[in-house]
C-alpha positions in Angstrom: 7.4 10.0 16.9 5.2 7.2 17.2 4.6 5.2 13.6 1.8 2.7 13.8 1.3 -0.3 11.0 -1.9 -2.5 10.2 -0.7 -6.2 9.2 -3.2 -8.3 7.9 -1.4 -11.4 7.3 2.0 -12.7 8.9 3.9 -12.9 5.3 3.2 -8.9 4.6 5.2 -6.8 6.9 6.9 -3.6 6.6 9.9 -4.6 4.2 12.0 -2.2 3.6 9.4 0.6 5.3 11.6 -1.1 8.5 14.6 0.3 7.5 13.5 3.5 7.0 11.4 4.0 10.3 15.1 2.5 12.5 16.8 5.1 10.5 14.5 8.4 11.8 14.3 6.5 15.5 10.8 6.1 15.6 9.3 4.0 17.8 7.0 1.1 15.9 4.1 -0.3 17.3 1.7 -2.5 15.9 -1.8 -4.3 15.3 -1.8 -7.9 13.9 -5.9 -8.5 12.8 -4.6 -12.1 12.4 -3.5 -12.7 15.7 -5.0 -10.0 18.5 -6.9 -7.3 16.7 -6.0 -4.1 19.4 -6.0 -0.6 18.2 -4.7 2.0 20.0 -5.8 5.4 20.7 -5.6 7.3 17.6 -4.5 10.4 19.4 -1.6 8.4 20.5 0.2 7.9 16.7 2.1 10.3 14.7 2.0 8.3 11.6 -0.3 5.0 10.0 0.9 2.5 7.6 -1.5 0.2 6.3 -0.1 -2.9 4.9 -1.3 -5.5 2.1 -3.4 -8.9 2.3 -5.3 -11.2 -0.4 -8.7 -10.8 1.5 -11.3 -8.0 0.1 -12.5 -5.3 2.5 -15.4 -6.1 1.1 -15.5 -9.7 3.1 -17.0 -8.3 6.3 -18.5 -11.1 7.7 -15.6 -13.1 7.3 -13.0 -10.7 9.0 -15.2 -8.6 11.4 -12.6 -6.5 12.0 -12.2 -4.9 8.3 -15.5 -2.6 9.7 -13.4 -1.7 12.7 -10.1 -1.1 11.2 -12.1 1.2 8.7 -13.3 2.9 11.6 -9.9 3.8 12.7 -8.2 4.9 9.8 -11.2 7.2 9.4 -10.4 8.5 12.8 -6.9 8.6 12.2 -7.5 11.0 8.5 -9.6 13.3 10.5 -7.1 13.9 13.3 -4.8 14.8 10.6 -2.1 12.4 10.9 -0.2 10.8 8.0 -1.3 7.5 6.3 -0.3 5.7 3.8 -1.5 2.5 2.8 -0.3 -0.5 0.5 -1.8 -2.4 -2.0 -5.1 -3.6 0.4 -4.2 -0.5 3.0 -5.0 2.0 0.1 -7.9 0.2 -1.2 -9.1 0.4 3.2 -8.1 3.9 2.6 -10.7 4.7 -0.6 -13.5 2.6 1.6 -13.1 4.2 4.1 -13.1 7.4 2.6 -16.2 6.2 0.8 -14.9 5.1 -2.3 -16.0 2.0 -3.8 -13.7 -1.4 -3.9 -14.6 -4.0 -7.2 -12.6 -6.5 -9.0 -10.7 -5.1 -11.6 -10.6 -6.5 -15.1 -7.5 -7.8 -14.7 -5.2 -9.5 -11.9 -1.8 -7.9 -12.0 1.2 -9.9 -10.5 4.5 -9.6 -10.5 6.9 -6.5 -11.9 5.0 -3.8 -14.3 5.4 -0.7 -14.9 3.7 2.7 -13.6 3.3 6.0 -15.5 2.7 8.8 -13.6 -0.2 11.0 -14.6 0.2 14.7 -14.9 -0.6 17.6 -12.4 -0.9 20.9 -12.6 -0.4 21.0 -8.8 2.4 21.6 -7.3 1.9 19.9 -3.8 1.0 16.6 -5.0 4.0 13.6 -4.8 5.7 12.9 -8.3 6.4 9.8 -9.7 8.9 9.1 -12.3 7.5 8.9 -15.7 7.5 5.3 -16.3 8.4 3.3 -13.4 8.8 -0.6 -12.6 7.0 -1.6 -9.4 5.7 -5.2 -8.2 2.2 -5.9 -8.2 0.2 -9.1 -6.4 -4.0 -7.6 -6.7 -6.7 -8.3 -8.3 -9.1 -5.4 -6.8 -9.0 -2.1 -7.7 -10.9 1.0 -6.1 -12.8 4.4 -7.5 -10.8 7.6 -6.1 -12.2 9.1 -2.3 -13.6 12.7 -3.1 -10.8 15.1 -3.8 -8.2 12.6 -4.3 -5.5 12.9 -7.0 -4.4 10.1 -9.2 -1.1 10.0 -9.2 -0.4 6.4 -11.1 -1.9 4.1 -13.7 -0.8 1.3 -15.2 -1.9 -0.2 -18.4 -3.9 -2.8 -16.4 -5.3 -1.0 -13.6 -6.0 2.7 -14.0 -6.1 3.9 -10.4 -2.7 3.1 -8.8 -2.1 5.7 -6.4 -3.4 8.7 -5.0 -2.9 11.2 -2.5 -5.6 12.4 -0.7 -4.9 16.2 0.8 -0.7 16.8 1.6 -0.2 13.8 4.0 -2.7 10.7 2.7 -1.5 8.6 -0.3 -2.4 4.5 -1.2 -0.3 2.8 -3.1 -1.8 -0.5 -4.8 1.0 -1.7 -5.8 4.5 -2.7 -3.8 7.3 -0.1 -3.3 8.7 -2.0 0.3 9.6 -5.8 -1.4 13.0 -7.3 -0.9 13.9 -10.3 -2.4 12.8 -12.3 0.7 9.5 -10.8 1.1 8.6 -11.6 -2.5 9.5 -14.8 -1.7 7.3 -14.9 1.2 4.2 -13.5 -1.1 5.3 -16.1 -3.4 5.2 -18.9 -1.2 2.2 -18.3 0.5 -0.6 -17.3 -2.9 1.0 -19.0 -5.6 -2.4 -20.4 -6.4 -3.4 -17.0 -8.1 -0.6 -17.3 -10.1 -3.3 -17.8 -13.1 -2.1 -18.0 -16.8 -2.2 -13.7 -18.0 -0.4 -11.6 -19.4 -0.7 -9.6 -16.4 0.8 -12.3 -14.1 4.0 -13.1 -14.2 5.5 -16.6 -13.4 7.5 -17.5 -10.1 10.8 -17.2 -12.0 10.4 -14.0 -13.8 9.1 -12.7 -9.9 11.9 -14.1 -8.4 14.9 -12.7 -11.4 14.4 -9.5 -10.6 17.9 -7.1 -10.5 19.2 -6.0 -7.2 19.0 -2.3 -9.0 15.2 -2.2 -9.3 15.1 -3.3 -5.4 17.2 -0.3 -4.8 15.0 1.8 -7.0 11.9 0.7 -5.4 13.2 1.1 -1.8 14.4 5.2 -3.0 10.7 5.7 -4.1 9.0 4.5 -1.3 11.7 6.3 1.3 10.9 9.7 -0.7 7.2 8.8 -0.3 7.7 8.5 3.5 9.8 11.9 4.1 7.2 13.7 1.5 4.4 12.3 3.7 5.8 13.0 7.3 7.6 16.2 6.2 5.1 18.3 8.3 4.8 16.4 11.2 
């Protein structure tokens, strides 16, 4: 099986997505936008992860190739594959499904919690009730047609959704380890504005090895739920 991941910037890679992929013995390709923008053929990929960045997809005509990425993860949707994007990959995901991407009222930064919102379905991915996850936006999106909201947060309604059985974005952060946090840290600390909603370096940086460890299950039990019919 061949996973494929979009990187935006150089301090927002896979995290602990790495681990998991290694595990199952896929084989990892990738496209840096920052460095040498090449897709593949869609056909080619059994899986796409779409990773996080501080631009907008709405800034167009100063990254040209947000249009083309679109593009492809449209293709990608419609061939049926998997996809799951983070934090700016699931706000690509809503656009390119035709969704609209705005500021939200609120930056949120740094460990919050997520309530799941209830379903009546029974083939939508559950989250726990109340659930602390780590947060750097300060976009939100409007759900693609026939998506399910999954998530909310008290500063950001739409947190996740899953769009069909095998499509689900994530705004927030499931795959940080200590070091990528420190990376993320390191490399935006001038949004690290003066909220409620935005925590300070310390508090980022404090957090228990247990919520890591709980982070890291969720996101491995969103990957098998995603790629369990391929």
């Amino acid at each position: 099986m061949r996973v494929h991941y979009l990187q935006h910037v150089h301090f927002e890679e896979l995290g602990s997505i790495a681990s998991w992929l290694q595990n199952k013995g896929y084989e990892i390709t990738h496209t840096a936008f920052f460095d040498e923008p090449n897709l593949p053929d869609a056909q080619t990929i059994d899986f796409l992860i779409i990773m996080g960045g501080p631009m907008s997809i709405n800034d167009e005509a100063i990254y040209p190739w947000l249009a083309i990425e679109k593009e492809f993860i449209r293709e990608v949707i419609t061939l049926g594959k998997p996809v799951l994007g983070v934090c700016l990959g699931a706000q690509l995901i809503a656009s390119a499904m035709g969704a609209k991407i705005y500021p939200n009222p609120q930056k949120e930064i740094g460990w919050f919690p997520i309530e799941a919102v209830s379903t009546d379905k029974n083939d939508v991915f559950v989250f726990p009730d109340f659930f602390e996850v780590f947060h750097w936006h300060g976009e939100t999106f409007d759900l693609p047609s026939g998506a399910s909201l999954l998530a909310s947060s008290t500063a950001c309604k739409n947190q996740a959704f899953q769009l069909g059985n095998n499509i689900m974005g994530l705004q927030f952060h499931l795959e940080m380890t200590p070091d990528s946090v420190k990376e993320i840290i390191s490399h935006s600390r001038d949004e690290l504005i003066n909220s409620v909603y935005v925590q300070s370096e310390e508090t980022m940086l404090s957090a228990s090895p247990q919520l890591y460890t709980d982070n890291t299950k969720c996101m491995y039990d969103i990957l098998d739920f995603l790629t369990q019919q391929v």
